[in-house]
N, C-alpha and C positions, 0 to 999 in steps of 0.2 A: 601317417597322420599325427601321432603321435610326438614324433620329433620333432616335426615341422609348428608345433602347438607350443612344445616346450621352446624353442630357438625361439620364436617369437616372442615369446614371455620372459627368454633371457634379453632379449637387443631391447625391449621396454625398460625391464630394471636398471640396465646399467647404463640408459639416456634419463632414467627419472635421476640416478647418482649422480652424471653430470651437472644436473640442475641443481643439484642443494648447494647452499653456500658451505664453506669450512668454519667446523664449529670451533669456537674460538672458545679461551680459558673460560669467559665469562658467560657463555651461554650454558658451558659445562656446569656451572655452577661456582667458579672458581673465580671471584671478582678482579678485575685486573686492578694494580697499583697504580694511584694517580701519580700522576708526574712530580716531584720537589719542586718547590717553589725556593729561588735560588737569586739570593743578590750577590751582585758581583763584585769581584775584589778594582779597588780604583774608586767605589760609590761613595758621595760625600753625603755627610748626615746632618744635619744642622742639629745643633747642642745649645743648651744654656746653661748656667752654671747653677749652681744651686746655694752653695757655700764660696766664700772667699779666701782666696791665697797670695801671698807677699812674700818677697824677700826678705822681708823683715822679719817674716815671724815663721814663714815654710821651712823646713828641713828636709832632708831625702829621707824619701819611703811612705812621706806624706800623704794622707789618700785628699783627691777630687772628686765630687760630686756631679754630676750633670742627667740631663734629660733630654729627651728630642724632643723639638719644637714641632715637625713637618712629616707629613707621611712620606714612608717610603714603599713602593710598590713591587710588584713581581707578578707578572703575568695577569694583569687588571686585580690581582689583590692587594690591600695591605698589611706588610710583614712585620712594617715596624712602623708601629703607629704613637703619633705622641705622645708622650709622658710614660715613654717606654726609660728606665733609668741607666746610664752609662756609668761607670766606677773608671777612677784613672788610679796614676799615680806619681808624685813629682822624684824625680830620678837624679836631679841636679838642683842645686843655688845656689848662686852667686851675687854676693850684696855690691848693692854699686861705692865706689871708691869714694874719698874724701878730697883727694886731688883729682882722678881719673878713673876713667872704670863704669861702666852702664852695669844697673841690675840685672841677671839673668836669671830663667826660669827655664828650666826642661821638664817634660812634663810626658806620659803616654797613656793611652787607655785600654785598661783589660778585659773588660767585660761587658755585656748589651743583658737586661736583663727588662723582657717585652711584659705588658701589664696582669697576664695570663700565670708568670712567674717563670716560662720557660726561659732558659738563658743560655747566652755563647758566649767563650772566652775566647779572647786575640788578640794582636797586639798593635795597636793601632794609632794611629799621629796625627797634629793638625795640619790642617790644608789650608784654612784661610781666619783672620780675626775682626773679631768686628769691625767693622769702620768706622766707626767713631772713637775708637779705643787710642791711646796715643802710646800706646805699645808698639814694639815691629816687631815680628814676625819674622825669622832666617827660616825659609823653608825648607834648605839643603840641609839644617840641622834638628828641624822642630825647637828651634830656642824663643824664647820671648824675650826679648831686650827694652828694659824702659828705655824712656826718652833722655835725650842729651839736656842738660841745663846750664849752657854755658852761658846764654843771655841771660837767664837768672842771676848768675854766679857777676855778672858785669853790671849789672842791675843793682847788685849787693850792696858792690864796691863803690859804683857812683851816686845812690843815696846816702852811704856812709860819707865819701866824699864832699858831698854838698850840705850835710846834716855840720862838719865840721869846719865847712869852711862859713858858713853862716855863723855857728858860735865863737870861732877865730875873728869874724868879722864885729864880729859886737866887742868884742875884748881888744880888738885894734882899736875902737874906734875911741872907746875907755880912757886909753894909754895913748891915742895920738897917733898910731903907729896902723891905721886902718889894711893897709895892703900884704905890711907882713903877715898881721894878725889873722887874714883871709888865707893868707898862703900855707903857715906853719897849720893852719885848723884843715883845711884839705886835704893836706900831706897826711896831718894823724888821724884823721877821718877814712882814708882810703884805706891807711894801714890796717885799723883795727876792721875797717869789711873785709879785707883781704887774709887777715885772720881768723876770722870768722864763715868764709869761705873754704879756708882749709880744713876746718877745724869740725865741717856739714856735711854729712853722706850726700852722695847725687838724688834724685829718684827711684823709689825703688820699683822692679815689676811688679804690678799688680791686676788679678786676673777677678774683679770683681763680681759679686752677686748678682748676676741677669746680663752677664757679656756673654754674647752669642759668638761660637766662632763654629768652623767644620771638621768634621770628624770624618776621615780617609781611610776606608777598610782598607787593611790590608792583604787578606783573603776573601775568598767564597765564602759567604753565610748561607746554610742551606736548612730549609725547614719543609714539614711533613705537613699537610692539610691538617692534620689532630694538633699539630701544637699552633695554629693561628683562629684559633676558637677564641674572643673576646666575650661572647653575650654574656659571661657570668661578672663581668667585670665593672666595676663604676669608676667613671671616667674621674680622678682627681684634681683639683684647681689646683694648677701649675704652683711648685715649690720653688721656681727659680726666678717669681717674680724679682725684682730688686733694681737699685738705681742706674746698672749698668758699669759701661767704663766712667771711673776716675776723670774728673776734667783736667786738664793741661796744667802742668806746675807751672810752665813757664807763662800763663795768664794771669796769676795769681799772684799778688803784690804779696812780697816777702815781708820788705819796713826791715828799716835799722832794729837792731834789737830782739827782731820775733825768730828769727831762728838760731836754733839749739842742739850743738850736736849730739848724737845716741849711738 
């Protein structure tokens, strides 16, 4: 009777064990690690500039300023929310020629530094530039190339042209001699734009105050639930307000006279 009492009381116990679920770390007591919250190498980040940089005046080693504009998420959070600050740096210049030659600008970004203060360092390139900007973009190199100004540079020479042969014309007409006096005034009129042409840098790049362009990770950015804490944080009014890209050289009437080489 005996036995038969205990076997019973064993085949109970070890069908009630089959029933329990398996205690896992976190019921142990031992909280499980959330998952990293993880943006992916390829992500484009939209940026604004903060401060401005030229051919004219940048050098290598230069530091950029910039800011996100846009949130970027990870897993329905956001990781890098805007007015998170990007630091760059210019790596290359090249001033554009006086006969030939477009300004250039190389440029990369080192570091993502989110409003919380946590930061990551990379190394990272542009992907795309404003659209309004009259900059191009080589994206096989990350270069920034102003614009060409050869209708400028014709523009130059044909106002000076016509500026000379109108005062040629007045001094023919003096001396009786109206047609040479239109011709020889043309001739030294084109000369001296043509001089003056030579004698004028092209455009230079320029990566103005509030030009938005994208920012191309080039790794994994990975962050911890503790470092995407904001509430302590007050939201800043954007430092990268500013007028944007530079309007088109080649819209802008030169005039005999107004330009000056540097």
């Amino acid at each position: 009777m005996f036995f038969r009492v205990a076997g019973i009381a064993t085949a109970v116990l070890a069908l009630y064990a089959q029933e329990q679920p398996a205690v896992s770390k976190s019921d142990s007591g031992q909280a499980a690690e959330p998952a990293p919250y993880v943006v992916n190498a390829g992500t484009r980040v939209p940026l604004s500039m903060i401060n401005s940089v030229s051919t004219k005046t940048a050098a290598e080693g230069e530091r950029i300023y910039l800011e996100t504009v846009f949130p970027i998420l990870a897993n329905g959070k956001i990781v890098i929310p805007p007015g998170s600050y990007v630091a760059g740096t210019v790596t290359e210049v090249k001033r554009p020629g006086r006969v030939k030659g477009r300004g250039q600008l190389y440029v990369r970004f080192d570091s993502l530094t989110l409003p919380n203060g946590v930061t990551r360092d990379f190394r990272a390139r542009i992907g795309s530039l404003d659209g309004r900007s009259t900059e191009e973009l080589d994206k096989a190199e990350g270069k920034i190339k102003s614009e060409g100004n050869k209708s400028g540079d014709a523009r130059t020479v044909g106002e000076a042209a016509g500026a000379g042969a109108g005062i040629g014309g007045l001094a023919g007409i003096a001396s009786g001699h109206t047609g040479m006096g239109a011709g020889i005034g043309g001739a030294a009129g084109a000369a001296a734009g043509l001089i003056g042409v030579l004698l004028t840098r092209g455009p230079d790049a320029v990566l103005a105050k509030g030009t938005t362009l994208d920012m191309v990770l080039d790794r994994t950015l990975q962050f911890d639930a503790g470092e995407l804490d904001f509430s302590n944080n007050n939201w800043h009014h954007s430092l990268s307000d500013g007028p944007g890209p530079l309007p088109s050289r080649k819209t802008q009437s030169t005039g005999v006279g107004r330009r000056f080489p540097y």
